[in-house]
N, CA and C atoms as an extended XYZ file, in Angstrom:
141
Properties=species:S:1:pos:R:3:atomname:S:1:resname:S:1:resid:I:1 pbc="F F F"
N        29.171      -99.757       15.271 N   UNK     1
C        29.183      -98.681       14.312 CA  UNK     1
C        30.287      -98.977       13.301 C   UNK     1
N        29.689      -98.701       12.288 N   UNK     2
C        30.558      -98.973       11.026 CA  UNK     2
C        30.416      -98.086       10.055 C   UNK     2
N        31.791      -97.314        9.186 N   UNK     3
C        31.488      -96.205        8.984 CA  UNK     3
C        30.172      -95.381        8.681 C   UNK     3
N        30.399      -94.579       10.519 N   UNK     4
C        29.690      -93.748       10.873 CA  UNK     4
C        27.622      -94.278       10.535 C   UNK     4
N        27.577      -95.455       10.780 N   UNK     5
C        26.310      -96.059       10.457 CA  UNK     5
C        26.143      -97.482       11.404 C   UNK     5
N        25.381      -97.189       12.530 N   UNK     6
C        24.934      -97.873       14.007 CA  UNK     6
C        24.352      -99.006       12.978 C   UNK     6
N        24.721     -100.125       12.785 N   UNK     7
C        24.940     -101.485       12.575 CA  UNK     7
C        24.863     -102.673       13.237 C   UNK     7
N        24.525     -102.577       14.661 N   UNK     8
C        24.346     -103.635       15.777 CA  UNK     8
C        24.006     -102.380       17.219 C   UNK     8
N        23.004     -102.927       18.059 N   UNK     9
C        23.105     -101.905       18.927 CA  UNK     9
C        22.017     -103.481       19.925 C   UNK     9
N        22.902     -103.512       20.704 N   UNK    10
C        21.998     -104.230       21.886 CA  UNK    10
C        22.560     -103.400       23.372 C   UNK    10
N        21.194     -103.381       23.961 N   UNK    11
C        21.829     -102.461       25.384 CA  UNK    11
C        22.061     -103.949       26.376 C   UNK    11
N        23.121     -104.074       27.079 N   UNK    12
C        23.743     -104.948       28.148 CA  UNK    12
C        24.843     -106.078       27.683 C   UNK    12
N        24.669     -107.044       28.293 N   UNK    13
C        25.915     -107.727       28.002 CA  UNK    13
C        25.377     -109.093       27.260 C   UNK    13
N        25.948     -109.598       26.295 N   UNK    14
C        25.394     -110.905       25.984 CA  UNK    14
C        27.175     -111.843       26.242 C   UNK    14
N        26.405     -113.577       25.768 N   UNK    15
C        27.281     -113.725       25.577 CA  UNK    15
C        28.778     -114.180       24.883 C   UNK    15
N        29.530     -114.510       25.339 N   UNK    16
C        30.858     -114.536       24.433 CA  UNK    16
C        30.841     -115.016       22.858 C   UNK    16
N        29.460     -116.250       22.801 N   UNK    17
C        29.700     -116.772       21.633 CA  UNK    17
C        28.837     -115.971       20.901 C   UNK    17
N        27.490     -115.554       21.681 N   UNK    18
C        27.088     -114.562       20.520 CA  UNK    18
C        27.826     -112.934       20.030 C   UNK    18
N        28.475     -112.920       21.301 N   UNK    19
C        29.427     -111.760       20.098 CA  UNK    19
C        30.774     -111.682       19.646 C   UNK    19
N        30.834     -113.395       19.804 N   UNK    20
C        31.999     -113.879       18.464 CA  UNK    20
C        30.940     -113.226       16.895 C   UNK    20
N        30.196     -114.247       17.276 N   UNK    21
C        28.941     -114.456       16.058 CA  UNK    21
C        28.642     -113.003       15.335 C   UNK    21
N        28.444     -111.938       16.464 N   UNK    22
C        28.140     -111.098       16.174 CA  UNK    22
C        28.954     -109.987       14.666 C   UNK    22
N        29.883     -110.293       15.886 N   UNK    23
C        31.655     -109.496       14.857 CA  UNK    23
C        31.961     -110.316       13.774 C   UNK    23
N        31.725     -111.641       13.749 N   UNK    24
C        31.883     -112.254       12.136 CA  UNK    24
C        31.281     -111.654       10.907 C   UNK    24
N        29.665     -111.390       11.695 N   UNK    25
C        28.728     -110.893       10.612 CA  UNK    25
C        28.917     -109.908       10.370 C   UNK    25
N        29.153     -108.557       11.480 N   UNK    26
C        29.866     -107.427       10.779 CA  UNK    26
C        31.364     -107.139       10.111 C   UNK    26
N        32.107     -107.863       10.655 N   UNK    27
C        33.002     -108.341        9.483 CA  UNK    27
C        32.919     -108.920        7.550 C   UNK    27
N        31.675     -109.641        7.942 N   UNK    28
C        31.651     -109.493        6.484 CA  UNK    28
C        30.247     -108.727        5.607 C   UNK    28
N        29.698     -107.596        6.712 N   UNK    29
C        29.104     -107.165        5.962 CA  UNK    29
C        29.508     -106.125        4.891 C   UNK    29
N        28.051     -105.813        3.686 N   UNK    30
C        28.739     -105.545        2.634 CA  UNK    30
C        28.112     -103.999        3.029 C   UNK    30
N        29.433     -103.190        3.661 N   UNK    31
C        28.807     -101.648        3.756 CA  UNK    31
C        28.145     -101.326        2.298 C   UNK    31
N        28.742     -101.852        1.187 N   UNK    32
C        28.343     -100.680        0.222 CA  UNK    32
C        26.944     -101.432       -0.370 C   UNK    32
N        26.238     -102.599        0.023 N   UNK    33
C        24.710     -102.786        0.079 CA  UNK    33
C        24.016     -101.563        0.866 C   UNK    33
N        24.787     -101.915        2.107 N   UNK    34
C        24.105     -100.846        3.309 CA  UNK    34
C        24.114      -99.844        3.126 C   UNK    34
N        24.325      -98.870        2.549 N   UNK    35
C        24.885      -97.493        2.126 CA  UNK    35
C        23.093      -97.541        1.295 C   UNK    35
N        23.951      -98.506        0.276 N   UNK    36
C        22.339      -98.618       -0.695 CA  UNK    36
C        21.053      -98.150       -0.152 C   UNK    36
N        21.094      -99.533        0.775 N   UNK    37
C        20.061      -99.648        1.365 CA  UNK    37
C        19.139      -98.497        2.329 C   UNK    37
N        20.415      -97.918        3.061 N   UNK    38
C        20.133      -96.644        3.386 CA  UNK    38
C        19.759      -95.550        2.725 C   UNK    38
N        20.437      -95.238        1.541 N   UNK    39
C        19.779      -94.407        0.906 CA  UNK    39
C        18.255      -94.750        0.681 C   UNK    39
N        18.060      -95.382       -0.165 N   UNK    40
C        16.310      -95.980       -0.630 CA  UNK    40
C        15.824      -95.802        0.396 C   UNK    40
N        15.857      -96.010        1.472 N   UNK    41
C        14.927      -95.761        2.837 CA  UNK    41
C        15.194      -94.826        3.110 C   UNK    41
N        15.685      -93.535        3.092 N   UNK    42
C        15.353      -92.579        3.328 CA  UNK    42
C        15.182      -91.532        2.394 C   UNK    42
N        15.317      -92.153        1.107 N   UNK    43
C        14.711      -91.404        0.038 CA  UNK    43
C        13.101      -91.983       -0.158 C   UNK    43
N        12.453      -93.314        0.469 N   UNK    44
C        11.388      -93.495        0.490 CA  UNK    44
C        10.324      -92.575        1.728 C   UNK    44
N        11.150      -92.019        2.743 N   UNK    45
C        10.427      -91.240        3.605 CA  UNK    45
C        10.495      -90.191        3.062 C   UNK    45
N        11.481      -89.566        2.783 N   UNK    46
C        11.152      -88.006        1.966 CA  UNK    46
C        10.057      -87.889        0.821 C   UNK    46
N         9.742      -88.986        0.210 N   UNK    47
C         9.110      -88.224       -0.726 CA  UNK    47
C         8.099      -89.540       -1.029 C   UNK    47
């Protein structure tokens, strides 16, 4: 979770290198695409 927006969700344990891998990518993701992106998709279900 990254502000307040579920961003990775796997249920159990993987391992170490994939969630090095993992935290890199959310490290450099670009919340304020995602924000975007979020909006448009749920302004495409409303209406």
């Amino acid at each position: 979770m990254r502000e307040k927006i579920v961003v990775f969700s796997n249920p159990g344990a993987i391992p170490g290198n994939a969630f090095e891998e993992a935290i890199g990518q959310l490290v450099d993701l670009d919340m304020e695409k995602v924000h975007k992106d979020l909006a448009e998709a749920q302004a495409e279900q409303q209406g």
